[in-house]
mmCIF file of the N, C-alpha and C atoms, coordinates in Angstrom:
data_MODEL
# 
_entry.id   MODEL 
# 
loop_
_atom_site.group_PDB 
_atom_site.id 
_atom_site.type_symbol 
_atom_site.label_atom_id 
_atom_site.label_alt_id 
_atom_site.label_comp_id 
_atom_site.label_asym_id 
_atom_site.label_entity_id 
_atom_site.label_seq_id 
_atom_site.pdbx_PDB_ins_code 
_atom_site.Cartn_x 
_atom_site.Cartn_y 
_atom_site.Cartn_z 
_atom_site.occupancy 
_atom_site.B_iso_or_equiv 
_atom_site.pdbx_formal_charge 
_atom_site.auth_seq_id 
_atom_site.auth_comp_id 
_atom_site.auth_asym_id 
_atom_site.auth_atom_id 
_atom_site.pdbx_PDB_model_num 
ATOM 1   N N  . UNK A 1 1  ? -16.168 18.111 1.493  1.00 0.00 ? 1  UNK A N  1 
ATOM 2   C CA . UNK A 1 1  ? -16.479 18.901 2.665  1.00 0.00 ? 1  UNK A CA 1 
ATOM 3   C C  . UNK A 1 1  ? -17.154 20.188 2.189  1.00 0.00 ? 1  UNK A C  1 
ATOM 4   N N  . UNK A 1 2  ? -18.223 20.592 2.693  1.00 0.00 ? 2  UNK A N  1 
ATOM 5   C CA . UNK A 1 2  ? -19.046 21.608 2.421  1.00 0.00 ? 2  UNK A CA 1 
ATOM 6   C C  . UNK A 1 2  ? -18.302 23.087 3.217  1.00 0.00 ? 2  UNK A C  1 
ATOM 7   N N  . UNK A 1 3  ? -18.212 24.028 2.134  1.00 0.00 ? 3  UNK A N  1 
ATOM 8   C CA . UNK A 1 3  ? -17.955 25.241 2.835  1.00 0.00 ? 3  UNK A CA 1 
ATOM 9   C C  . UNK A 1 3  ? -18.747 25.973 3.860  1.00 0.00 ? 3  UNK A C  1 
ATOM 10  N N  . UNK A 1 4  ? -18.908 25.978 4.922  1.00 0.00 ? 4  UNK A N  1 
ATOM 11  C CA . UNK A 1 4  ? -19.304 26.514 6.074  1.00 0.00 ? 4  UNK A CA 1 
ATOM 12  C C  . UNK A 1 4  ? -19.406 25.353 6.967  1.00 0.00 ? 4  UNK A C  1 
ATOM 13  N N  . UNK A 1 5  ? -19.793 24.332 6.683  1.00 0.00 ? 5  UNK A N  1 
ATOM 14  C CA . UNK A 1 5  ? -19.673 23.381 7.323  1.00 0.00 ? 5  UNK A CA 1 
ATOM 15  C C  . UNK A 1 5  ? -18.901 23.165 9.023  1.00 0.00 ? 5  UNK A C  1 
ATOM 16  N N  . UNK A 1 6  ? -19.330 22.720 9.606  1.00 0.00 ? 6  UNK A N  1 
ATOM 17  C CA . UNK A 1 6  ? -18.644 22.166 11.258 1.00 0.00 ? 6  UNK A CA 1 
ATOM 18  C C  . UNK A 1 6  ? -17.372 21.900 10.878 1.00 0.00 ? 6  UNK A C  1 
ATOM 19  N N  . UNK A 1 7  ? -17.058 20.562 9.903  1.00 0.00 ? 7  UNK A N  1 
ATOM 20  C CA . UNK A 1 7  ? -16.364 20.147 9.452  1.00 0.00 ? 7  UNK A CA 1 
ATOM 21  C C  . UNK A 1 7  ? -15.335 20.713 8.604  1.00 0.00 ? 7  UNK A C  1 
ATOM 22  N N  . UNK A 1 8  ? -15.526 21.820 7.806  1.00 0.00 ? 8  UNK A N  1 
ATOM 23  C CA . UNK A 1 8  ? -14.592 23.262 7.424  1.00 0.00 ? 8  UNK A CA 1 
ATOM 24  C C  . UNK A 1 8  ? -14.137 23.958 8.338  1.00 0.00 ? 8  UNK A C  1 
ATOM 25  N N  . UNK A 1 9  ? -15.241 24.383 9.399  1.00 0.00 ? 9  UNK A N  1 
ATOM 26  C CA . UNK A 1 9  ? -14.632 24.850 10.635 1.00 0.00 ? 9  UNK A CA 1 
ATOM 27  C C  . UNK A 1 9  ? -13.469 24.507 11.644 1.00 0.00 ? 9  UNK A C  1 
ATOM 28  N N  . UNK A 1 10 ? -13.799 23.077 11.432 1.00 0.00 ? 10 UNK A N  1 
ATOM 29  C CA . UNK A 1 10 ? -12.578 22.314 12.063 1.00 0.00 ? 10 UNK A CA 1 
ATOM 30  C C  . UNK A 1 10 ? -10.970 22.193 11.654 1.00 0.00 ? 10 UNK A C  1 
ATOM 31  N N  . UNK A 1 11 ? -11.574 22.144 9.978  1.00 0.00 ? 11 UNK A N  1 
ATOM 32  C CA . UNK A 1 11 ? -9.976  21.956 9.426  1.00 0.00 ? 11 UNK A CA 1 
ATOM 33  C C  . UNK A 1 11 ? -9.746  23.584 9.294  1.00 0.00 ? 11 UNK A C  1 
ATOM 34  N N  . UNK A 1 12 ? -9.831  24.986 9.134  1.00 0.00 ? 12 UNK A N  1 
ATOM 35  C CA . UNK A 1 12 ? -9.823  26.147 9.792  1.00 0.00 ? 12 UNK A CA 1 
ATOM 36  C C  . UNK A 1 12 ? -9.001  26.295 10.343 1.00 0.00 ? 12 UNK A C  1 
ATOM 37  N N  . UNK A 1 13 ? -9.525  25.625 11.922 1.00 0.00 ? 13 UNK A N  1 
ATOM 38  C CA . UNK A 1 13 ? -9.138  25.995 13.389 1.00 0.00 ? 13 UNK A CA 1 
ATOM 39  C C  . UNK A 1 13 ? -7.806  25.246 13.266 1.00 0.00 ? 13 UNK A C  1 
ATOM 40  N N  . UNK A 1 14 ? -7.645  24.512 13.335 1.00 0.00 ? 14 UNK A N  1 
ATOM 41  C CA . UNK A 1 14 ? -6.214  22.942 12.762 1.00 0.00 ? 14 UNK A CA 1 
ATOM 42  C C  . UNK A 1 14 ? -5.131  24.341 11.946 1.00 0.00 ? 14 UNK A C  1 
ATOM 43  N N  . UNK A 1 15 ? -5.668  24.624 10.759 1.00 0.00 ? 15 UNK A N  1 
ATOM 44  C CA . UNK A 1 15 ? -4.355  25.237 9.914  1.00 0.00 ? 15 UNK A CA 1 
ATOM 45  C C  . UNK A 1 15 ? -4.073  26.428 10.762 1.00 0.00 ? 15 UNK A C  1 
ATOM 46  N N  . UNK A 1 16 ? -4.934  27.169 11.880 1.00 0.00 ? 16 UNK A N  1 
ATOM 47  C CA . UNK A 1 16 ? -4.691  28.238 11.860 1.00 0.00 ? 16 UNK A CA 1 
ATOM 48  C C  . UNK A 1 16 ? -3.982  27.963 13.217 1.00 0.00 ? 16 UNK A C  1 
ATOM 49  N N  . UNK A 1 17 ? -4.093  26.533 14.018 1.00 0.00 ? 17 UNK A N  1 
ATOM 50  C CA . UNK A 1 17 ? -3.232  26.161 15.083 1.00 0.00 ? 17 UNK A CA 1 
ATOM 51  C C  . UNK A 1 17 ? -1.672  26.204 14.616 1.00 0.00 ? 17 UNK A C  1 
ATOM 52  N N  . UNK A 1 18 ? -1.915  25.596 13.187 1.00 0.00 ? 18 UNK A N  1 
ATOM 53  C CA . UNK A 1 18 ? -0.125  25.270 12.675 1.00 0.00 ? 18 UNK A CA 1 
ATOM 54  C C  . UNK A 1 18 ? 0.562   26.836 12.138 1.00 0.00 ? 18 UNK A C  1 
ATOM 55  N N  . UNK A 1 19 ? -0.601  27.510 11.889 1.00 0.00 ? 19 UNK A N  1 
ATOM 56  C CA . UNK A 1 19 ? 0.143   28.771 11.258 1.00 0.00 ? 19 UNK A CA 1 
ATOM 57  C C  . UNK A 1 19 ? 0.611   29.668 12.568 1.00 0.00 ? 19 UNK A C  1 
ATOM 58  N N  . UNK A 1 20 ? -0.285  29.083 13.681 1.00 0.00 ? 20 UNK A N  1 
ATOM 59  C CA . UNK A 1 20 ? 0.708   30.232 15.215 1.00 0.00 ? 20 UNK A CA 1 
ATOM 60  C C  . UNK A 1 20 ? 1.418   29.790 15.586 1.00 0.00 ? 20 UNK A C  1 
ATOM 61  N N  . UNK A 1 21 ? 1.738   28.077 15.635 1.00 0.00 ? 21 UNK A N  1 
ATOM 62  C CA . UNK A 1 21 ? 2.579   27.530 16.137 1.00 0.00 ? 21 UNK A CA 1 
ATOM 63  C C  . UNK A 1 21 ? 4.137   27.831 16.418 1.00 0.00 ? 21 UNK A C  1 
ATOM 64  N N  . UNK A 1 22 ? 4.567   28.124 17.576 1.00 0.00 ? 22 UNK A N  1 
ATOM 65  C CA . UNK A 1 22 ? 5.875   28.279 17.655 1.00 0.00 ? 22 UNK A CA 1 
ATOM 66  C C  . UNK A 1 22 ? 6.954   27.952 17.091 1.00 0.00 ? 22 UNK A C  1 
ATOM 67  N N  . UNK A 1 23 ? 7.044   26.209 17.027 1.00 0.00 ? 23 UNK A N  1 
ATOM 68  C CA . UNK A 1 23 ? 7.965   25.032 16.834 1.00 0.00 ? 23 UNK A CA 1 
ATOM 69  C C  . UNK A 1 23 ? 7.318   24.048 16.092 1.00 0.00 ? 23 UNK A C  1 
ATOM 70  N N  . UNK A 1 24 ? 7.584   23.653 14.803 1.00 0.00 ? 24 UNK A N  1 
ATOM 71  C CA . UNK A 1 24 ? 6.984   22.403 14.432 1.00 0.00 ? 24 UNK A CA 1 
ATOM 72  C C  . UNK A 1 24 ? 8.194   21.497 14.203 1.00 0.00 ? 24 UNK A C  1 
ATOM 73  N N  . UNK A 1 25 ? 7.929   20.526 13.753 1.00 0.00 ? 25 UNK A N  1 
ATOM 74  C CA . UNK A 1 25 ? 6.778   19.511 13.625 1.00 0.00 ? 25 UNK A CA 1 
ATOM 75  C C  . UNK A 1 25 ? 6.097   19.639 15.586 1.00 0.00 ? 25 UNK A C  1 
ATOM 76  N N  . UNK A 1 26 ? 5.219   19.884 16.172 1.00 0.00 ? 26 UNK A N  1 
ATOM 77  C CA . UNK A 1 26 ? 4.904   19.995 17.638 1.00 0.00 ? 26 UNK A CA 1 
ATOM 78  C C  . UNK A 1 26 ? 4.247   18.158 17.452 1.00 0.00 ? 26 UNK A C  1 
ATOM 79  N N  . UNK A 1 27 ? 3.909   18.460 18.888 1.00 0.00 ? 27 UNK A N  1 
ATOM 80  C CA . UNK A 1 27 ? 3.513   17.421 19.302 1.00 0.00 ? 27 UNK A CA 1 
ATOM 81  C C  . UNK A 1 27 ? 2.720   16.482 18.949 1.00 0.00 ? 27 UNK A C  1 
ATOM 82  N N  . UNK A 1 28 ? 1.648   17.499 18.287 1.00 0.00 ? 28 UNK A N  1 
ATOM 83  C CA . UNK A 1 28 ? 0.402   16.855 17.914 1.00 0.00 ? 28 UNK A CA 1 
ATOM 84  C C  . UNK A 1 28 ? 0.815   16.176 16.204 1.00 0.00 ? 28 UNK A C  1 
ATOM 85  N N  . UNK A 1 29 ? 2.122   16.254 15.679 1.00 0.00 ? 29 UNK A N  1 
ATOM 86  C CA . UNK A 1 29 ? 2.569   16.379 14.793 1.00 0.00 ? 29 UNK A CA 1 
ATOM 87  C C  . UNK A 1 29 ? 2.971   14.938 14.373 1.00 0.00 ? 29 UNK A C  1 
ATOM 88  N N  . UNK A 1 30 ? 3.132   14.064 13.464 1.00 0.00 ? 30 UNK A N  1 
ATOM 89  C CA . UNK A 1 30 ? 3.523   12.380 13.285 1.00 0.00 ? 30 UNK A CA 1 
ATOM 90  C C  . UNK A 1 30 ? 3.957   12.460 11.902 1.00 0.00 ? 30 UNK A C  1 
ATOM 91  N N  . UNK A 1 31 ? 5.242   12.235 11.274 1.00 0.00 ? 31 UNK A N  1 
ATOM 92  C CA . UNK A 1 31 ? 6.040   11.877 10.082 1.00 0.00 ? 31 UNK A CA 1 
ATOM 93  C C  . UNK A 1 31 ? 5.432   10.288 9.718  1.00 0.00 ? 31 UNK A C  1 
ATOM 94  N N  . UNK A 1 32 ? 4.791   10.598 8.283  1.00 0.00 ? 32 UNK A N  1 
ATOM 95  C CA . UNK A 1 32 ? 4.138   9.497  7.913  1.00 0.00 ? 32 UNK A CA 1 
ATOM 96  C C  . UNK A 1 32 ? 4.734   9.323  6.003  1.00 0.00 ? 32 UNK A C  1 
ATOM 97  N N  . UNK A 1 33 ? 4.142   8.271  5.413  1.00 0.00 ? 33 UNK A N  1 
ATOM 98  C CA . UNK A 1 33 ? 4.700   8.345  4.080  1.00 0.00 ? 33 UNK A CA 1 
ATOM 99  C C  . UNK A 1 33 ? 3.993   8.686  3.308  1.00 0.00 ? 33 UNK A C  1 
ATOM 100 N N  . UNK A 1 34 ? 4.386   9.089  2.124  1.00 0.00 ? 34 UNK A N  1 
ATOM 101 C CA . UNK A 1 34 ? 3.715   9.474  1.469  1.00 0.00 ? 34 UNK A CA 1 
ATOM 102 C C  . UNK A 1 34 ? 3.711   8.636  -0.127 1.00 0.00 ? 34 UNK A C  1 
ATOM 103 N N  . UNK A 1 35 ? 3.018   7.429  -0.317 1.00 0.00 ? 35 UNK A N  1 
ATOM 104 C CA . UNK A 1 35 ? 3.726   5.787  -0.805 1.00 0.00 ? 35 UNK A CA 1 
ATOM 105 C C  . UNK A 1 35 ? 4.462   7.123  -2.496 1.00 0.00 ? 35 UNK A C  1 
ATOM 106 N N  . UNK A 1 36 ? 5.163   6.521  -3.558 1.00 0.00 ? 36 UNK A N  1 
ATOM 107 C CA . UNK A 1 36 ? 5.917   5.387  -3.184 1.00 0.00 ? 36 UNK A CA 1 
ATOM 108 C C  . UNK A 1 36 ? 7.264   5.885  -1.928 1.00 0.00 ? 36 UNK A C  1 
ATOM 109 N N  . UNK A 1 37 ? 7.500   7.394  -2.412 1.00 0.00 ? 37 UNK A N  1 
ATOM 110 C CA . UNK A 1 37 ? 8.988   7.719  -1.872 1.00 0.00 ? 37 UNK A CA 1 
ATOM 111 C C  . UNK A 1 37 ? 9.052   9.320  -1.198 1.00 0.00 ? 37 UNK A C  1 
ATOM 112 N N  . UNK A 1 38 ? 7.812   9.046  -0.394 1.00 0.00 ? 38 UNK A N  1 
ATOM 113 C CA . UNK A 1 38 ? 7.655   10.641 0.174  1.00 0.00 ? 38 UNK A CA 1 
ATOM 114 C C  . UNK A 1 38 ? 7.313   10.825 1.341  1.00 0.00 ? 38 UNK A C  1 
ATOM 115 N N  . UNK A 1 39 ? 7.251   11.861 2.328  1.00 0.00 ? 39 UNK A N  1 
ATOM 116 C CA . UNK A 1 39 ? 7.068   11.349 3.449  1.00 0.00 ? 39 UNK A CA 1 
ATOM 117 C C  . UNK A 1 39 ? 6.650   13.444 3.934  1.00 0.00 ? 39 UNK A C  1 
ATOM 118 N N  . UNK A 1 40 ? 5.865   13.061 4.860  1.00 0.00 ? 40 UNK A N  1 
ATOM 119 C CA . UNK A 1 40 ? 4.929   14.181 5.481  1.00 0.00 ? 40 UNK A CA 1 
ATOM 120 C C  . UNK A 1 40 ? 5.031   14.401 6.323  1.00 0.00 ? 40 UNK A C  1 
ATOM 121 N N  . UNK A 1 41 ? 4.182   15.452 7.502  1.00 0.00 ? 41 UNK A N  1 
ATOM 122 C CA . UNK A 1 41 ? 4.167   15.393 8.651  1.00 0.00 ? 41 UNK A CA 1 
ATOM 123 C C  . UNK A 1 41 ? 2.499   15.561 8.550  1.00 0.00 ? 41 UNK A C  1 
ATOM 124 N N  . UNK A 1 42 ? 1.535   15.197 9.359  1.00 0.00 ? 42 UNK A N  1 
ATOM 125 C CA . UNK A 1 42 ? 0.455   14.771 9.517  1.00 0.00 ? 42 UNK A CA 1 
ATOM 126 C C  . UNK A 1 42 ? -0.538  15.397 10.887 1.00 0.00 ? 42 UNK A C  1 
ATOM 127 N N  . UNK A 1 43 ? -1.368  16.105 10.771 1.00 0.00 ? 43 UNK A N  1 
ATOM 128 C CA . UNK A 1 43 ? -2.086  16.484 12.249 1.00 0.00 ? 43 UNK A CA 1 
ATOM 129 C C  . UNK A 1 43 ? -3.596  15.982 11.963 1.00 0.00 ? 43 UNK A C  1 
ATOM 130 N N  . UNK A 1 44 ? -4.331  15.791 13.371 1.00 0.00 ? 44 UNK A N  1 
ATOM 131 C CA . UNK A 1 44 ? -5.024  15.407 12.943 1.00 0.00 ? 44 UNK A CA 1 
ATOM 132 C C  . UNK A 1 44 ? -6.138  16.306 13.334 1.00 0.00 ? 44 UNK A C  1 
ATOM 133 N N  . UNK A 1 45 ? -7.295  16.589 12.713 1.00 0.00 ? 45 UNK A N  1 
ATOM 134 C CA . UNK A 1 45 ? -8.236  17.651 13.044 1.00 0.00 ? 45 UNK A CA 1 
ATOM 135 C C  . UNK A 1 45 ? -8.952  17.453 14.241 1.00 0.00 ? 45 UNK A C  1 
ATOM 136 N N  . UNK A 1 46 ? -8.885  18.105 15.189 1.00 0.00 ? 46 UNK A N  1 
ATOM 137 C CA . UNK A 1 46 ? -9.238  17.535 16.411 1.00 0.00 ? 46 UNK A CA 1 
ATOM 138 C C  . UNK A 1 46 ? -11.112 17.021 16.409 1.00 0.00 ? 46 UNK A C  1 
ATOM 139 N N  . UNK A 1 47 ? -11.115 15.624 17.015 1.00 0.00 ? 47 UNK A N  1 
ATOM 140 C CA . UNK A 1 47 ? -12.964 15.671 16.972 1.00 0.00 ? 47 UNK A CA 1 
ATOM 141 C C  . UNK A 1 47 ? -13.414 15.159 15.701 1.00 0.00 ? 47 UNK A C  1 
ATOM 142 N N  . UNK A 1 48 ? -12.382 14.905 14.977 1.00 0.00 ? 48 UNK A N  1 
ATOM 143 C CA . UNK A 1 48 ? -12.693 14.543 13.552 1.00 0.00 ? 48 UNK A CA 1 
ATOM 144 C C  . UNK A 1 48 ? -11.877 13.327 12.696 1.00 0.00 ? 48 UNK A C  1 
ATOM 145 N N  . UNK A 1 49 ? -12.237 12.504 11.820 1.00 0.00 ? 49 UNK A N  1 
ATOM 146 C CA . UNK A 1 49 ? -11.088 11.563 11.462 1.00 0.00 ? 49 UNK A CA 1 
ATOM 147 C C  . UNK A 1 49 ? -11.025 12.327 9.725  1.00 0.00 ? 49 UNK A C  1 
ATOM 148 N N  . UNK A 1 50 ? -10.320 13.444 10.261 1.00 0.00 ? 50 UNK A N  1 
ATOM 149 C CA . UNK A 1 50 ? -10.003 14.341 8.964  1.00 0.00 ? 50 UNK A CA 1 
ATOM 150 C C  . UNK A 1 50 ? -8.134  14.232 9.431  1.00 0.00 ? 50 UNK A C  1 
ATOM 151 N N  . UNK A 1 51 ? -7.358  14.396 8.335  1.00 0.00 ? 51 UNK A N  1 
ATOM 152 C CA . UNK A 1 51 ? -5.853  14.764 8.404  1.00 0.00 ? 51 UNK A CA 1 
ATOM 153 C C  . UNK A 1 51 ? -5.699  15.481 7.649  1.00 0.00 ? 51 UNK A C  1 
ATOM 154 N N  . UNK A 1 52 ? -4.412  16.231 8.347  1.00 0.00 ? 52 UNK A N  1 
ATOM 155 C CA . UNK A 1 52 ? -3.757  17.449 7.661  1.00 0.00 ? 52 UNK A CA 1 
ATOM 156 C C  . UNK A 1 52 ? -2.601  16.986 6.813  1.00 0.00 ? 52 UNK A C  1 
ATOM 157 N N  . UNK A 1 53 ? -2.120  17.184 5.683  1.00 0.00 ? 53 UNK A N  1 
ATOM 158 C CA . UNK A 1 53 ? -0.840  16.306 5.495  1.00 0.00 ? 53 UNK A CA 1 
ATOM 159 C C  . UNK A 1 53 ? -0.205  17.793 5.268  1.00 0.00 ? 53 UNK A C  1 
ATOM 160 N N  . UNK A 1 54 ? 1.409   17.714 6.126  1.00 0.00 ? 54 UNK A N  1 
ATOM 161 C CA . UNK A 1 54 ? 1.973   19.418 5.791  1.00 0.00 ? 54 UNK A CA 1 
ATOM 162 C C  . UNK A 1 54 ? 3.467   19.083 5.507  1.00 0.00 ? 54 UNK A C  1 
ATOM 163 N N  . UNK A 1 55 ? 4.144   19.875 5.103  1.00 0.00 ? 55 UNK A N  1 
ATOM 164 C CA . UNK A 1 55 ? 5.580   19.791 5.309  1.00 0.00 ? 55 UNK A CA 1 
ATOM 165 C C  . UNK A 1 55 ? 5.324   21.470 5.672  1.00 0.00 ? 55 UNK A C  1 
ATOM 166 N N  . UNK A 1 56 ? 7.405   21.607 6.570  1.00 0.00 ? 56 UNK A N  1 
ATOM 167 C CA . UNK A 1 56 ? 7.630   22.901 6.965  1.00 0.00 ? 56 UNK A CA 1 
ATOM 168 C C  . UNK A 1 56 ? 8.547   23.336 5.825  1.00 0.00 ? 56 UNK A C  1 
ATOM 169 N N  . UNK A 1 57 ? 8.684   24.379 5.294  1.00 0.00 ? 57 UNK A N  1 
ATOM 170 C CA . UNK A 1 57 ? 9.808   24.618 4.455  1.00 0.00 ? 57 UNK A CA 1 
ATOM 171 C C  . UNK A 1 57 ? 10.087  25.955 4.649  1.00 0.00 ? 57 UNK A C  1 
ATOM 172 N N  . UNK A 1 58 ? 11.234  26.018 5.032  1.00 0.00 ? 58 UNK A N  1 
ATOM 173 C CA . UNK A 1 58 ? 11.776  27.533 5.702  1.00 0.00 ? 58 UNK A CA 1 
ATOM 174 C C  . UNK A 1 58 ? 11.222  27.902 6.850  1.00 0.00 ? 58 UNK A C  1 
ATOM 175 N N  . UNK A 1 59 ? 10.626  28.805 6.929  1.00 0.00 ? 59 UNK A N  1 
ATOM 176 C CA . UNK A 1 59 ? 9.546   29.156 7.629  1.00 0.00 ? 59 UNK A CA 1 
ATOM 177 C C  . UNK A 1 59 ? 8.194   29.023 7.282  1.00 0.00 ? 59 UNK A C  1 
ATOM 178 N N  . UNK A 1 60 ? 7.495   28.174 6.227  1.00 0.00 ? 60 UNK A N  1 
ATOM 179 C CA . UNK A 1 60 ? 6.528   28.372 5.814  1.00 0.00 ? 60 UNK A CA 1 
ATOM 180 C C  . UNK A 1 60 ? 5.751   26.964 5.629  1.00 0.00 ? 60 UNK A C  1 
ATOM 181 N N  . UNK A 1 61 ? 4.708   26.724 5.791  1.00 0.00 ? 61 UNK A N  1 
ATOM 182 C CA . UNK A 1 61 ? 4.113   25.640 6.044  1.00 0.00 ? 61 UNK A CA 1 
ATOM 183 C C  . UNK A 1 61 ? 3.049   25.464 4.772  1.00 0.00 ? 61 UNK A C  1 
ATOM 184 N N  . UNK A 1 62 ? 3.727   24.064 4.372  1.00 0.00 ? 62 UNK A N  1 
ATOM 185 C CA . UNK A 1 62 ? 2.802   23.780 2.931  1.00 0.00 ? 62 UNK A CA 1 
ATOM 186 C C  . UNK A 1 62 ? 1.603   22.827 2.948  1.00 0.00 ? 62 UNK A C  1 
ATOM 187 N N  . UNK A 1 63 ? 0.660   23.509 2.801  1.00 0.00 ? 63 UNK A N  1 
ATOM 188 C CA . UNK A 1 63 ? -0.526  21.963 3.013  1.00 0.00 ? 63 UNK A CA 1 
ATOM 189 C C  . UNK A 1 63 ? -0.229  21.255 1.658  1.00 0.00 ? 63 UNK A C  1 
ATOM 190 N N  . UNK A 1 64 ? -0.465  19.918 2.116  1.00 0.00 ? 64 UNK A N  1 
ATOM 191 C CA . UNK A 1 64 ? -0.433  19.161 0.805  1.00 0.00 ? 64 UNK A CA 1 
ATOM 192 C C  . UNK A 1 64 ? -1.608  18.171 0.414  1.00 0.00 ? 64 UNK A C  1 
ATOM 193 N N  . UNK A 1 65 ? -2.631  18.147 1.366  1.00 0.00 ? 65 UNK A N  1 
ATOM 194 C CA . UNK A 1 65 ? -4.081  17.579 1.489  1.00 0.00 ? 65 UNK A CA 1 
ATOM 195 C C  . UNK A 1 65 ? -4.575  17.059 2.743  1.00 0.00 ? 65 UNK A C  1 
ATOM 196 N N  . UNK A 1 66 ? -6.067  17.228 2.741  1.00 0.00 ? 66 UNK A N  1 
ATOM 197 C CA . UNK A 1 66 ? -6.867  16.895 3.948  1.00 0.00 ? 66 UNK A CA 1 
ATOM 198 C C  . UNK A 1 66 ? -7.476  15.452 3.446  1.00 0.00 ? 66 UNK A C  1 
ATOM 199 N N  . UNK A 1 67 ? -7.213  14.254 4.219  1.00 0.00 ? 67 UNK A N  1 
ATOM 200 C CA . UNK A 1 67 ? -7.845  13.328 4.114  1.00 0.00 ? 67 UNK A CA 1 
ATOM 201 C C  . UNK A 1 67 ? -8.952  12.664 5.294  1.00 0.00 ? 67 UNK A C  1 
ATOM 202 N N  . UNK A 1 68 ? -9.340  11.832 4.841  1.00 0.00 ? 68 UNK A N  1 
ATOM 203 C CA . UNK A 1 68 ? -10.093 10.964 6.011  1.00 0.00 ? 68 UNK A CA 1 
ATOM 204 C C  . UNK A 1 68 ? -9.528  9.820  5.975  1.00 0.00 ? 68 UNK A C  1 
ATOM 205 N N  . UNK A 1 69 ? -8.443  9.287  5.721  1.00 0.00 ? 69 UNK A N  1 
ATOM 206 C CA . UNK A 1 69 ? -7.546  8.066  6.114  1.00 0.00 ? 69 UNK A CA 1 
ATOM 207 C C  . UNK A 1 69 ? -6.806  8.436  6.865  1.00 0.00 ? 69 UNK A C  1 
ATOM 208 N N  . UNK A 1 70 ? -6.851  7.865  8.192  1.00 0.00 ? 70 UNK A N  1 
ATOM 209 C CA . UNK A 1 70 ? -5.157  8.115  8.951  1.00 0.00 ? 70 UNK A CA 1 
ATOM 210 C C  . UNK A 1 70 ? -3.708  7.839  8.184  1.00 0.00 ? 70 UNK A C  1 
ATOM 211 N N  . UNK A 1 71 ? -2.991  8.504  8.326  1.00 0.00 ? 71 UNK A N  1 
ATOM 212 C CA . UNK A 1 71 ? -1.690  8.314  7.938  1.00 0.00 ? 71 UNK A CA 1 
ATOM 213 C C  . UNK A 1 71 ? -1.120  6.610  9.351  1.00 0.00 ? 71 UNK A C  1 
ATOM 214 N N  . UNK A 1 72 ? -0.070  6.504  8.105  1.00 0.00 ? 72 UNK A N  1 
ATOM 215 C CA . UNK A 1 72 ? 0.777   5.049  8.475  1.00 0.00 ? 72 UNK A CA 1 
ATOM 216 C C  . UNK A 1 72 ? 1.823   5.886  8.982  1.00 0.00 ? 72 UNK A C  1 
ATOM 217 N N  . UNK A 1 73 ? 2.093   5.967  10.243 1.00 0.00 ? 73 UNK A N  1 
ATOM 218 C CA . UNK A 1 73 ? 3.427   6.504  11.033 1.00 0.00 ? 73 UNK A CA 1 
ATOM 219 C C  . UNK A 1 73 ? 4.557   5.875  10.637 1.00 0.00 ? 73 UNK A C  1 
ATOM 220 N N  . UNK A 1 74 ? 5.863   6.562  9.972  1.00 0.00 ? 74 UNK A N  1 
ATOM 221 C CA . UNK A 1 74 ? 7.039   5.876  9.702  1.00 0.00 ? 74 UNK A CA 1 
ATOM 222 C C  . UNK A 1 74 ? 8.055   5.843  10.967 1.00 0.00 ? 74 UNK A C  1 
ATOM 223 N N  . UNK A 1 75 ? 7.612   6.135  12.022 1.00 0.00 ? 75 UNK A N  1 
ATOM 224 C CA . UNK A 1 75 ? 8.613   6.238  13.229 1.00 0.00 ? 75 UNK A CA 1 
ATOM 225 C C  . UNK A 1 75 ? 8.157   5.187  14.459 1.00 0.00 ? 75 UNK A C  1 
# 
């Protein structure tokens, strides 16, 4: 993904949705795995087949990578 890019812009707007967010995991939010023995919570960049992969820890929200594969929902 190119820096300035639409597509930078997008994933941006996405982290900076999760960083105001009230309550997570929210809605837009899906617990997926992470193979062999790990497991995420997942948003998806709106307009885009980009994903967020995050966990919450404490209060603080860890990205752990942006892909272009959808995540496999474990729920």
């Amino acid at each position: 993904m190119e820096r300035g890019s639409d597509a930078s812009g997008a994933v941006g707007a996405t982290l900076s949705a999760l960083a105001e967010s009230s309550g997570l995991p929210g809605l837009l939010d899906v617990e997926a795995a992470i193979p062999p023995t790990s497991r995420a919570l997942v948003r998806r960049v709106a307009g885009r087949n980009l994903w967020i992969w995050h966990r919450v820890v404490d209060d603080e929200i860890v990205t752990l990578r942006v892909t272009k594969t959808p995540p496999m929902p474990t729920g």
